[in-house]
C-alpha positions as a Markdown table, in Angstrom:
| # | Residue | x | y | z |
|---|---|---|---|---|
| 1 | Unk | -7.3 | -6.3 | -38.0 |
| 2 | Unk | -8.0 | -3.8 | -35.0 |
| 3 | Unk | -9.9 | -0.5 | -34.5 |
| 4 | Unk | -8.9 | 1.9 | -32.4 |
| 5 | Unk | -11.8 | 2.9 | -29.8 |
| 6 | Unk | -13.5 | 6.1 | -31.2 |
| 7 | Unk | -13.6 | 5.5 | -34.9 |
| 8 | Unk | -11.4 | 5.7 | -38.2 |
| 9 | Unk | -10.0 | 2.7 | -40.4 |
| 10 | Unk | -9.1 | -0.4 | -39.3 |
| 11 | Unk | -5.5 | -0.7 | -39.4 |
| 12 | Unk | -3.0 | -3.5 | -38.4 |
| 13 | Unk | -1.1 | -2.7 | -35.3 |
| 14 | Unk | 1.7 | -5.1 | -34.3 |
| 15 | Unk | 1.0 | -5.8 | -30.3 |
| 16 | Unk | -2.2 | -4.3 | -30.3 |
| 17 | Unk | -4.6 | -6.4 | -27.9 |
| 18 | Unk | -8.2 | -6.2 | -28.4 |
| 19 | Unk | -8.8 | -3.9 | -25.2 |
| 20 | Unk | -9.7 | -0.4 | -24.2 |
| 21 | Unk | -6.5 | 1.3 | -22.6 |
| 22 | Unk | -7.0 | 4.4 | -20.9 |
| 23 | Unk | -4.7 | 7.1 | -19.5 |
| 24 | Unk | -5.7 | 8.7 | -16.2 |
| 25 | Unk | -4.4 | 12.1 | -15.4 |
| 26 | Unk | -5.4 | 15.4 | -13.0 |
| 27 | Unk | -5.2 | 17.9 | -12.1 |
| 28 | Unk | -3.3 | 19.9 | -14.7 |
| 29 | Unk | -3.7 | 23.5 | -13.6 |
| 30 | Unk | -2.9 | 25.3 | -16.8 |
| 31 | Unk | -1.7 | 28.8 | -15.7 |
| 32 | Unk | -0.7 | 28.5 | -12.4 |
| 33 | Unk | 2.8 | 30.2 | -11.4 |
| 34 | Unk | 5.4 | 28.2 | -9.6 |
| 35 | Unk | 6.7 | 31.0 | -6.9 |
| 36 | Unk | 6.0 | 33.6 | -9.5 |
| 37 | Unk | 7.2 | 32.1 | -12.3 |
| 38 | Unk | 4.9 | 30.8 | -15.2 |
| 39 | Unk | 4.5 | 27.0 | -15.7 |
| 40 | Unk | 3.2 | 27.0 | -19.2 |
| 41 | Unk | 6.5 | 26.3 | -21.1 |
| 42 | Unk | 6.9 | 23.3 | -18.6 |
| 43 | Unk | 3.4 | 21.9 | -19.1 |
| 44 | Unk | 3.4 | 21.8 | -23.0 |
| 45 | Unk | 6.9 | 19.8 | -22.3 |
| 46 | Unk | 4.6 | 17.7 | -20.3 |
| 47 | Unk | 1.8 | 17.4 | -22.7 |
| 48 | Unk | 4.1 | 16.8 | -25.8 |
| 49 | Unk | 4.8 | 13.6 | -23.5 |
| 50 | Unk | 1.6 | 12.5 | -23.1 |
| 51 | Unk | 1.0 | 13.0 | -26.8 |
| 52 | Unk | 3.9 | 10.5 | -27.7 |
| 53 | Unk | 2.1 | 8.5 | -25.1 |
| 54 | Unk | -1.0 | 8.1 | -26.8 |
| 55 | Unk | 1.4 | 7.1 | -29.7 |
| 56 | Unk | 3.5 | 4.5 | -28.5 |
| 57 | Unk | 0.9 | 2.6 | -25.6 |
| 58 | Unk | -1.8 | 2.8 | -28.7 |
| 59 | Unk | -3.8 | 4.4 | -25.9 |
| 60 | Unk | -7.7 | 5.1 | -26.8 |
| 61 | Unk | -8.7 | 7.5 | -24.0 |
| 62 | Unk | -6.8 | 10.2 | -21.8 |
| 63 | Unk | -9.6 | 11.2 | -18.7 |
| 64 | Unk | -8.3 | 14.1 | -16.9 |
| 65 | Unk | -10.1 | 14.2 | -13.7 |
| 66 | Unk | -10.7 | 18.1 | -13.1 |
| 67 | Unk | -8.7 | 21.1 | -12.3 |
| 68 | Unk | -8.2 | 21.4 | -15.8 |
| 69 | Unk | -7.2 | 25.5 | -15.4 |
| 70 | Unk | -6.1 | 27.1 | -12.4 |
| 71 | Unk | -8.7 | 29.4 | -12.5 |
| 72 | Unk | -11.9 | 30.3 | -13.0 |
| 73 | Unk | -10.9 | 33.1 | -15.6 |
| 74 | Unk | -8.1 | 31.5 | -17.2 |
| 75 | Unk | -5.9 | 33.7 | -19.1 |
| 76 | Unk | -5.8 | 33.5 | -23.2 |
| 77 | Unk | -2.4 | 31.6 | -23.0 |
| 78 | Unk | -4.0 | 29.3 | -20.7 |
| 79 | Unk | -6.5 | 28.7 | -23.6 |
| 80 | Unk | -3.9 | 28.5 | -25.9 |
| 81 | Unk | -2.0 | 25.4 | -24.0 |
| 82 | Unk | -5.6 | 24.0 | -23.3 |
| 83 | Unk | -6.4 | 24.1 | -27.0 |
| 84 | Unk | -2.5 | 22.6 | -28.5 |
| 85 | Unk | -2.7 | 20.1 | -25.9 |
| 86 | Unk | -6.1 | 18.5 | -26.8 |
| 87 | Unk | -5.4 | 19.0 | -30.4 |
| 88 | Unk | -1.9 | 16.8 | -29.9 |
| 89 | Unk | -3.5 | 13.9 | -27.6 |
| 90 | Unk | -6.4 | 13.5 | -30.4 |
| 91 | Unk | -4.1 | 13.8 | -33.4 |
| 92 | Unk | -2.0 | 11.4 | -31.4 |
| 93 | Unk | -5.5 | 8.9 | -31.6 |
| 94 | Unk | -7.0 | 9.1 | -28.5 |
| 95 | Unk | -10.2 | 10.5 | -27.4 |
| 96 | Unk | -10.1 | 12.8 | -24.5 |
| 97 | Unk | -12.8 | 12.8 | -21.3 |
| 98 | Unk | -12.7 | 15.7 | -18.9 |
| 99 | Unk | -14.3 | 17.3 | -15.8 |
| 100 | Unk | -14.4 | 20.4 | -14.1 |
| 101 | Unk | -12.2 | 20.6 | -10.7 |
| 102 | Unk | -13.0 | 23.3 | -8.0 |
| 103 | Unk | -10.4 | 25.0 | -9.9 |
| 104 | Unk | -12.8 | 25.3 | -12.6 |
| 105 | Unk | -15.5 | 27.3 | -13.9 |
| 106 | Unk | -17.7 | 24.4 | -15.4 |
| 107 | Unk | -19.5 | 27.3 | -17.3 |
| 108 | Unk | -16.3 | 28.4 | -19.4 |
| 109 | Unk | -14.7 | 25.0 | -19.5 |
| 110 | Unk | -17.9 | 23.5 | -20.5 |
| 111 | Unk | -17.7 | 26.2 | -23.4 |
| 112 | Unk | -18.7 | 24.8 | -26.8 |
| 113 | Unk | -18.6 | 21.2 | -25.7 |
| 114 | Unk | -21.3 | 20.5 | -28.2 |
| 115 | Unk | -19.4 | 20.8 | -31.1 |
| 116 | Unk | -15.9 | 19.7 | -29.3 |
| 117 | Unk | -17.5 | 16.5 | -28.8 |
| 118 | Unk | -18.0 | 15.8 | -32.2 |
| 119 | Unk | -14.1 | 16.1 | -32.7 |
| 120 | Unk | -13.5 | 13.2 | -29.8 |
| 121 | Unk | -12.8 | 16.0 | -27.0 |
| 122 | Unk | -15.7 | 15.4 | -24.5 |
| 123 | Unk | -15.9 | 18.1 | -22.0 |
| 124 | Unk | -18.7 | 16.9 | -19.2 |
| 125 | Unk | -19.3 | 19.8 | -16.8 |
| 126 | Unk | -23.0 | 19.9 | -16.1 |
| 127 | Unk | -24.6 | 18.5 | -13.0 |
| 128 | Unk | -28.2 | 18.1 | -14.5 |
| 129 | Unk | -26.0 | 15.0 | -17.0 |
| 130 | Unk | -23.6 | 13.7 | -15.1 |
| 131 | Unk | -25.6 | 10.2 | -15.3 |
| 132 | Unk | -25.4 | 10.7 | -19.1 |
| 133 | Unk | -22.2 | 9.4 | -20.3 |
| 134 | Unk | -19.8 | 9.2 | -22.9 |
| 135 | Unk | -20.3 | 6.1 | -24.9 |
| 136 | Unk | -16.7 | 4.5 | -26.4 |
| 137 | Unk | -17.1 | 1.1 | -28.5 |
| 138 | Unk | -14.2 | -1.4 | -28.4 |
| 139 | Unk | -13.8 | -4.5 | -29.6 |
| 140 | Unk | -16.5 | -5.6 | -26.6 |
| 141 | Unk | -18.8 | -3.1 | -27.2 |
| 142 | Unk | -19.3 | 0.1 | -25.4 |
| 143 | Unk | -17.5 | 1.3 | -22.4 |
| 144 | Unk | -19.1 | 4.2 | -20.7 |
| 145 | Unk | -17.5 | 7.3 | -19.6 |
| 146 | Unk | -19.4 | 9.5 | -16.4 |
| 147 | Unk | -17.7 | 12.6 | -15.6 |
| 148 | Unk | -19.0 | 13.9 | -12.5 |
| 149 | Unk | -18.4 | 17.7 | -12.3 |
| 150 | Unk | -17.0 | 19.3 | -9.0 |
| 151 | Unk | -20.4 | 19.3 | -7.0 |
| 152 | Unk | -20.0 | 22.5 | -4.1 |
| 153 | Unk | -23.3 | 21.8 | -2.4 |
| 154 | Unk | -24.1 | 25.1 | -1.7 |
| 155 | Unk | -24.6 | 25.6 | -5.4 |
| 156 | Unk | -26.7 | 22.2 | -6.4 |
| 157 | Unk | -29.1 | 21.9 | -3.7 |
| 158 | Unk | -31.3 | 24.6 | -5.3 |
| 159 | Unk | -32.0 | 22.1 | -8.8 |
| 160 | Unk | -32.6 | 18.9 | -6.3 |
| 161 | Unk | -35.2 | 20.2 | -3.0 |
| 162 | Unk | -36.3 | 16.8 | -2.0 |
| 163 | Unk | -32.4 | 15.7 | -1.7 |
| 164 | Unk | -30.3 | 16.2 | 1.5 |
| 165 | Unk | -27.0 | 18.1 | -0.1 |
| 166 | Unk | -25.4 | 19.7 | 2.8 |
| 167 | Unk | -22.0 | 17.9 | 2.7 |
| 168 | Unk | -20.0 | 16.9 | -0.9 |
| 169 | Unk | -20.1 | 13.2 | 0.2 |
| 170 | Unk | -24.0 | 13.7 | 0.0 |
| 171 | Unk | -23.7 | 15.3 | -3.3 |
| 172 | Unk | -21.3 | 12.5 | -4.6 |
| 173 | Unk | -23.4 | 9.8 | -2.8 |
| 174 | Unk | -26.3 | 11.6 | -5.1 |
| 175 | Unk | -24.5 | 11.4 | -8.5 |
| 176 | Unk | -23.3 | 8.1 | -8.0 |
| 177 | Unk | -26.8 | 6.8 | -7.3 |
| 178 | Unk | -27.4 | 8.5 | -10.8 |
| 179 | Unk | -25.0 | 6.9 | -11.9 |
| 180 | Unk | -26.0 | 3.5 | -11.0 |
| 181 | Unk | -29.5 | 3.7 | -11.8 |
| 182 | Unk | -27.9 | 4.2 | -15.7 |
| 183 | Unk | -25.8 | 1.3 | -15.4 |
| 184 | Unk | -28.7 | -0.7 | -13.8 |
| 185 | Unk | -30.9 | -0.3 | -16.8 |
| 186 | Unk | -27.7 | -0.2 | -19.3 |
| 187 | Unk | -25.2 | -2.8 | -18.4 |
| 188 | Unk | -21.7 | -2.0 | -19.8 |
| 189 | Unk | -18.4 | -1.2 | -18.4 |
| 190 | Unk | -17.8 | 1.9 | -17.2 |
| 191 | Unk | -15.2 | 4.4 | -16.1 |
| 192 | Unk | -16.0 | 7.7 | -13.9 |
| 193 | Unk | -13.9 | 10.7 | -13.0 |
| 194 | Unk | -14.2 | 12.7 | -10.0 |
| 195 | Unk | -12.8 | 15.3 | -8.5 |
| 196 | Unk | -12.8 | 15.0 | -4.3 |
| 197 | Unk | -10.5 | 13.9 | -1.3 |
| 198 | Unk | -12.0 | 10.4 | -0.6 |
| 199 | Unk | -11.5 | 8.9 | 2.9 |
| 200 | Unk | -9.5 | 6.6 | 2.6 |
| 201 | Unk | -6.1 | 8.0 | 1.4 |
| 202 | Unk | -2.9 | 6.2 | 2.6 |
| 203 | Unk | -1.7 | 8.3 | 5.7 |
| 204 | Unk | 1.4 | 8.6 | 3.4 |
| 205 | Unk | 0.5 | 10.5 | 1.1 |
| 206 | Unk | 1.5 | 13.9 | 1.8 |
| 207 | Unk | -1.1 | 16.9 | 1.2 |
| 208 | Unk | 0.5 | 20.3 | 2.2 |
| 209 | Unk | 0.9 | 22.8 | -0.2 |
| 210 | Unk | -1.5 | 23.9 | -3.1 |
| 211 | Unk | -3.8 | 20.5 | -2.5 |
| 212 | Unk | -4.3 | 21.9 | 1.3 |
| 213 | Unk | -5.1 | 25.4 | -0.1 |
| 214 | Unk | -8.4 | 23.4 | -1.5 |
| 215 | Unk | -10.2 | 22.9 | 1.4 |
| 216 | Unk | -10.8 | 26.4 | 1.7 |
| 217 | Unk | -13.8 | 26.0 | -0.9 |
| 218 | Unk | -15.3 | 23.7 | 0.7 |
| 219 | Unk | -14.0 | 20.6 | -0.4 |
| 220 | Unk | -15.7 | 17.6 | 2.1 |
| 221 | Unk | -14.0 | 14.1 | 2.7 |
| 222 | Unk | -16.0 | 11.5 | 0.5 |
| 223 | Unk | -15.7 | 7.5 | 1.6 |
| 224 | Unk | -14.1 | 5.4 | -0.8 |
| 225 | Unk | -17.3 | 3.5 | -0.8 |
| 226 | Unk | -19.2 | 5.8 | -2.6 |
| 227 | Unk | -17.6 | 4.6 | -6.0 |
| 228 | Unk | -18.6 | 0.9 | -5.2 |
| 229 | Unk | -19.6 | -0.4 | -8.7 |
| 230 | Unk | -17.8 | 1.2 | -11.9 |
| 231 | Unk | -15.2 | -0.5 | -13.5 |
| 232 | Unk | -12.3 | 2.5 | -13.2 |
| 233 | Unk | -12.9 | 5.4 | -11.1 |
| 234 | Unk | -10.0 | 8.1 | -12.1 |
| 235 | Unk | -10.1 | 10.6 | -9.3 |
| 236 | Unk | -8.8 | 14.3 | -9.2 |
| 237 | Unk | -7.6 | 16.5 | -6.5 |
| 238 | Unk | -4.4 | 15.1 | -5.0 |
| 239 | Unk | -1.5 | 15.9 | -6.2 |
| 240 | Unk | 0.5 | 12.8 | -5.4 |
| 241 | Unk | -0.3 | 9.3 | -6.7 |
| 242 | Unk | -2.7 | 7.5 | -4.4 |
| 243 | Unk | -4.0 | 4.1 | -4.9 |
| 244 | Unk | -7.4 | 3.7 | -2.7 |
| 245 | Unk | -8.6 | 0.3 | -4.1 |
| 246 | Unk | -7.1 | -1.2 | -7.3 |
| 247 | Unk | -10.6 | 0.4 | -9.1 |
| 248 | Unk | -10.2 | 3.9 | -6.9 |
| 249 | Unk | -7.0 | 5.9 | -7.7 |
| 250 | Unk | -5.5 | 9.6 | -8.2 |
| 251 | Unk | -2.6 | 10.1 | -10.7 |
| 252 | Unk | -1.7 | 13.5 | -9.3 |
| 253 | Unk | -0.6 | 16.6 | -11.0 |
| 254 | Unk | 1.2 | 16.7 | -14.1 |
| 255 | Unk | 4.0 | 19.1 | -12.7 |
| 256 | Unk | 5.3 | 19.8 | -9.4 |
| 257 | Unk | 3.5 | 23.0 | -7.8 |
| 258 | Unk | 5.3 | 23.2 | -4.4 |
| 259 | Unk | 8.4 | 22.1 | -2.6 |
| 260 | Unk | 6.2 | 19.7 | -0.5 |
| 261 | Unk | 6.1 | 17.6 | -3.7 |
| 262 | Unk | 9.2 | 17.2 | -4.5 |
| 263 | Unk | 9.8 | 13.6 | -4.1 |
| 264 | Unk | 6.1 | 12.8 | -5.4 |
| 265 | Unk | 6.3 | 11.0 | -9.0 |
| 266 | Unk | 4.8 | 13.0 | -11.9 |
| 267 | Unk | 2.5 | 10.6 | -14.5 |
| 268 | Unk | -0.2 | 9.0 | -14.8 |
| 269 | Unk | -2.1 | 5.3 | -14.4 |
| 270 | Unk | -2.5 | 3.5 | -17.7 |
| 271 | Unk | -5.8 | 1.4 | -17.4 |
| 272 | Unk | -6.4 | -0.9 | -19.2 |
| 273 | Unk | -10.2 | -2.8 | -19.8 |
| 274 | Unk | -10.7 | -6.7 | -21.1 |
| 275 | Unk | -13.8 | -7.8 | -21.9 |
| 276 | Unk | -15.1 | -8.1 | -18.5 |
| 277 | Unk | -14.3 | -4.8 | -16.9 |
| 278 | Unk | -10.7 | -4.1 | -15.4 |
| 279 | Unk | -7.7 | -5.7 | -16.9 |
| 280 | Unk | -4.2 | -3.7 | -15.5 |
| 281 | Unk | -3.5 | -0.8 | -13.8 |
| 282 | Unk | 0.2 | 0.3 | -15.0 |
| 283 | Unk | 2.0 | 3.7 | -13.6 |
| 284 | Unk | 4.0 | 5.7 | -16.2 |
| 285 | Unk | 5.7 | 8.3 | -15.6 |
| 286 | Unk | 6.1 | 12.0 | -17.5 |
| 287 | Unk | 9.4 | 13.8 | -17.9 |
| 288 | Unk | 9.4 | 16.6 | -15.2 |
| 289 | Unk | 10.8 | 19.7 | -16.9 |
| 290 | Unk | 12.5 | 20.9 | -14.0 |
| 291 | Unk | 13.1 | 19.3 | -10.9 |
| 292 | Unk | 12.7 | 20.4 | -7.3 |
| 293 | Unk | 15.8 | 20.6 | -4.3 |
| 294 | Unk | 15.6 | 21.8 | -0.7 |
| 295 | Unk | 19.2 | 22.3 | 0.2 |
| 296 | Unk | 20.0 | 23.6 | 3.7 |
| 297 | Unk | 23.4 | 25.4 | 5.0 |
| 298 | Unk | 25.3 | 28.4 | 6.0 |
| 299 | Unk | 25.8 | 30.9 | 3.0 |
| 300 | Unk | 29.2 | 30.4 | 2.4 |
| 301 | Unk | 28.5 | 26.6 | 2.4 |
| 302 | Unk | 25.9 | 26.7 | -0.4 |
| 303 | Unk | 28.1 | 29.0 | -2.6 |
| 304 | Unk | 31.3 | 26.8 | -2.6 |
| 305 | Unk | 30.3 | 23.3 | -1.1 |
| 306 | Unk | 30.4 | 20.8 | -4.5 |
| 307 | Unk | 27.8 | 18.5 | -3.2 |
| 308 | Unk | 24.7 | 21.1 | -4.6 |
| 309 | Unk | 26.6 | 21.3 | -8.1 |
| 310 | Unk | 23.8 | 18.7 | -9.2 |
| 311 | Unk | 21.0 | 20.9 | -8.6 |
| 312 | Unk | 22.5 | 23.9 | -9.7 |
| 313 | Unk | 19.2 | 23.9 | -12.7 |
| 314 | Unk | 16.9 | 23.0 | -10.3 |
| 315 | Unk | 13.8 | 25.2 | -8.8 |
| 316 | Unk | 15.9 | 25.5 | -5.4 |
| 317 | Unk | 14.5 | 26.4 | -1.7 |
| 318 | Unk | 17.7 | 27.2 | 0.2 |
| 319 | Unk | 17.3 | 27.2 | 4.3 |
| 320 | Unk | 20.4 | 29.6 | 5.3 |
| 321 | Unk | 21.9 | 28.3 | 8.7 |
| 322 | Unk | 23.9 | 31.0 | 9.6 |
| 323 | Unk | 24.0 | 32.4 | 12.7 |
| 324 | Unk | 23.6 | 36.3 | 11.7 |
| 325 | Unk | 21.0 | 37.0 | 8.8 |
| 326 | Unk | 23.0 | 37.4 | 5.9 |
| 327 | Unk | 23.0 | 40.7 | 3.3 |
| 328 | Unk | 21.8 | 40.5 | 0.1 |
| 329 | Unk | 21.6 | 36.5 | 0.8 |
| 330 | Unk | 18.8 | 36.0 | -1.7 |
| 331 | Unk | 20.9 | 37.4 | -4.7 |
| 332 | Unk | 24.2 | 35.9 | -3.8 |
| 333 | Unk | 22.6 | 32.4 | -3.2 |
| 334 | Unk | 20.7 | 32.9 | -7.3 |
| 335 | Unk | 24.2 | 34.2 | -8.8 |
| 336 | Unk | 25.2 | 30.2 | -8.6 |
| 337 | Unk | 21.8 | 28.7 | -8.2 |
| 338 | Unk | 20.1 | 30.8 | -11.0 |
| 339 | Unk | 16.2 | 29.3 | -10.1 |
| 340 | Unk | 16.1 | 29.9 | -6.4 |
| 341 | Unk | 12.6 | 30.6 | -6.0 |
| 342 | Unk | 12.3 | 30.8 | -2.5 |
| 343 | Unk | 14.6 | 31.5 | 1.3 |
| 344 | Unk | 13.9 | 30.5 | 4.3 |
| 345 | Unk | 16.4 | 31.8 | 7.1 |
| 346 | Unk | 17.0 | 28.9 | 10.0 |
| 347 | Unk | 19.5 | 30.0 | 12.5 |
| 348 | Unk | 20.2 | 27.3 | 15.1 |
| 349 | Unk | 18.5 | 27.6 | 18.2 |
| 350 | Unk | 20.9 | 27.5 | 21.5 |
| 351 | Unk | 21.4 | 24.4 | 21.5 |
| 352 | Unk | 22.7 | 24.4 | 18.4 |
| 353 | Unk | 20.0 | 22.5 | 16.6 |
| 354 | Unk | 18.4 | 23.4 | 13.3 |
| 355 | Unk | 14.5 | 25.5 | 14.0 |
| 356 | Unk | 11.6 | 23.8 | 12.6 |
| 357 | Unk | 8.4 | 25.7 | 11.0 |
| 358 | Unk | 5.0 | 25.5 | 12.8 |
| 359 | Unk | 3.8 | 23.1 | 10.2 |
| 360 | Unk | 6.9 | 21.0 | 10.7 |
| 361 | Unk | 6.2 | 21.1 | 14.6 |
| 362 | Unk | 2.0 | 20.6 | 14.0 |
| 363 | Unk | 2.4 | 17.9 | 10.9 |
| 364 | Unk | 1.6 | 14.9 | 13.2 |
| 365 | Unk | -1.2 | 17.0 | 14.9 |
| 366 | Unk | -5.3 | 16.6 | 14.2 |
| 367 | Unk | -6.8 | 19.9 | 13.9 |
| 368 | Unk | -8.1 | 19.8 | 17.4 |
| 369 | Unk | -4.9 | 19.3 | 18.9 |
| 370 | Unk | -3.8 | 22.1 | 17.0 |
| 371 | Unk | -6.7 | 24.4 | 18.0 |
| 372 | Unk | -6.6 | 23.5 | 21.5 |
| 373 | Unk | -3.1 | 24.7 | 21.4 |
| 374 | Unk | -3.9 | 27.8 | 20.4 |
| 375 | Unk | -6.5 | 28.3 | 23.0 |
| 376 | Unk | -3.9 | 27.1 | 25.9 |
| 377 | Unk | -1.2 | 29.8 | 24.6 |
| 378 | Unk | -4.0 | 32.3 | 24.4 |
| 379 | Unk | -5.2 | 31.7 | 27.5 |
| 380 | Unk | -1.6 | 31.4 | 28.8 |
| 381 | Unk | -1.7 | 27.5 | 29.7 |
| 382 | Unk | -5.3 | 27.1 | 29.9 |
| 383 | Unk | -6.8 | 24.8 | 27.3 |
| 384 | Unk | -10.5 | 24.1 | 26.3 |
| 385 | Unk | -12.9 | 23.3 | 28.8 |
| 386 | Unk | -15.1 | 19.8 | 28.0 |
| 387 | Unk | -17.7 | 21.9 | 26.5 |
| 388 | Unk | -15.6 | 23.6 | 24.4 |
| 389 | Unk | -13.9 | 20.4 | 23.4 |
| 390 | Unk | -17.6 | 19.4 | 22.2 |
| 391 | Unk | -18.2 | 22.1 | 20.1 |
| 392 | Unk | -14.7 | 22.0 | 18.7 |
| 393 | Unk | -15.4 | 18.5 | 17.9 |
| 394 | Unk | -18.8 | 19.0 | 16.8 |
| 395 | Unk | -18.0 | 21.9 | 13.8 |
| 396 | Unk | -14.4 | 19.9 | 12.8 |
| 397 | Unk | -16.4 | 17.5 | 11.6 |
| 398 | Unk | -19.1 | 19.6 | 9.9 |
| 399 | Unk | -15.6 | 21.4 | 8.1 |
| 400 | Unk | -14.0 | 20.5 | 4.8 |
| 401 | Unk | -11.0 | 18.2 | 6.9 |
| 402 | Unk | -11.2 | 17.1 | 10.4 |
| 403 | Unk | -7.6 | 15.8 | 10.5 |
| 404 | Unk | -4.3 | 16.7 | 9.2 |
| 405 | Unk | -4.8 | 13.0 | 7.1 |
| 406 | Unk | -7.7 | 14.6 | 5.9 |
| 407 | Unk | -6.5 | 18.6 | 4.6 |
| 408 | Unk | -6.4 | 18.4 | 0.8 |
């Protein structure tokens, strides 16, 4: 006989190992619009998935590492989704562990959490008890769950005066010494969520888009060696899979939110804990409701040439060619691809080659290669002088990304 992790009876379930297995997803942005167009159909497609999940990987725990909403004033059908989607993972069995994102407000996500948790839906969204976790038995006794609230410095420092909390690696470097102190004096396993960009995501990993706009708020670069010492750390922000350590990883967003994205797989890691800490870390992926194309050609070609007929469905960007700008291009281009959501006109250049966007021409740029560009054109063809490369230097580093490897 086997329990499932979280309570009620003890049932026989064929292939059922005695471990804890744990579904890690982010970043789920209920209510955002895709080029105008609402999402919200297409995430509870997505969520009806992870449901069946639960169901057929006997899963015990989905962690959702932050950016639960899109916004800090979500609106009611937001709620709505919010609401049908944690009622379907926990009628499916599992418990469910969240976090606020930057996204987030912590105050209205962290909303009635008192009584939620007493249904299995643990909403952990204040920074005075983030080293107060979540305690899940299994078969090996408890597991412990930390869920460590988007921390914007600016807004903590206040409740901690004797602690420096200038930079969001200081204020993670803070809650994970919390964090550890717990664990010190109460051994178990344990899992933490986070949201952050840490340091040490693969170069490949491609972060234009919505996960750039980020940075804005003040999001700080964290080293991956601040989560030395949990079992599972299930990290939010990115919205492509990212594997820092085989302990350290981002799962991504549940749907695709820009073009950028479009080859970036949709799902989510499936964790799994033994009776000594981490077992497996499995990908799975989630349907994706409606997929993404970037198709590129003259007018004439994309309304006649077969080769698009497959992603005739498909949320299209279409990058017209021709060498005059087209009339009425944008509705002739929807009357065969019906969810063309966005045109870019491209004429060749003299040469006869295709043009390329400034973030095509800057992507393998730092950002002080890129701002001492500017300052050469301005200056027409005289860059920075030492001391301006200095100070250049000197407050890229105090910003939320110092590279283009580094924009989230």
């Amino acid at each position: 006989m086997a329990q499932r992790a979280g309570g009620g009876t003890d049932v026989a379930v064929p292939g059922y190992a005695p471990t804890m297995k744990i579904f890690h997803t982010s970043d789920w942005h209920i209510g955002r619009t895709f080029h105008t167009h609402p999402t919200l159909d297409h995430f509870r497609i997505v969520a009806q998935a992870m449901a069946q999940l639960v169901v057929t990987e006997h899963v015990d725990v989905v962690v959702v590492a932050g950016d639960i909403f899109d916004s800090a004033m979500p609106a009611a059908d937001a709620y709505t989704v919010l609401s049908d989607t944690l009622r379907a993972l926990r009628s499916a069995g599992a418990q469910v562990v969240l976090t606020s994102g930057n996204h987030d407000s912590a105050t209205r996500l962290g909303f009635q959490s008192e009584w939620a948790r007493h249904a299995g839906i643990h909403v952990m969204t204040h920074h005075e008890r983030l080293d107060t976790p979540v305690v899940i038995d299994d078969e090996h006794g408890p597991v412990h769950f930390f869920g460590i609230p988007y921390l914007e410095p600016a807004l903590i420092r206040h409740s901690y005066p004797d602690v420096s909390l200038s930079t969001h690696e200081q204020a993670l470097s803070f809650a994970m010494r919390r964090i550890l102190s717990h664990l010190e004096t109460h051994p178990a396993r344990s899992v933490v969520l986070a949201h952050c960009f840490a340091a040490s995501v693969r170069a490949e990993v491609d972060v234009d888009g919505p996960e750039r706009d980020i940075t804005a708020g003040g999001l700080n670069l964290v080293a991956a060696s601040v989560f030395d010492g949990p079992d599972y750390v299930a990290l939010g922000h990115i919205h492509g899979r990212s594997e820092i350590s085989e302990r350290v990883r981002y799962s991504g967003a549940p749907l695709h939110y820009s073009f950028s994205e479009a080859n970036k797989a949709r799902g989510g890691w499936m964790v799994t804990l033994d009776a000594v800490g981490l077992g497996s870390v499995v990908w799975h992926d989630l349907p994706v409701p409606r997929p993404l194309a970037e198709i590129s050609g003259t007018l004439e070609h994309l309304l006649t040439a077969a080769e698009f007929a497959a992603v005739e469905e498909h949320w299209v960007k279409a990058n017209l060619t021709d060498r005059v700008r087209p009339f009425d291009a944008m509705r002739l281009v929807q009357s065969r691809f019906g969810h063309c959501v966005a045109l870019e006109y491209r004429p060749p250049t003299a040469d006869g080659s295709p043009q390329i966007t400034y973030s095509e021409r800057t992507a393998k740029q730092t950002d002080a290669e890129i701002v001492a560009g500017f300052v050469e054109y301005v200056r027409n063809g005289v860059g920075p002088t030492a001391f301006e490369s200095r100070l250049l230097a000197e407050l890229l580093i105090e910003s939320p990304a110092s590279t283009r490897g580094g924009r989230a």
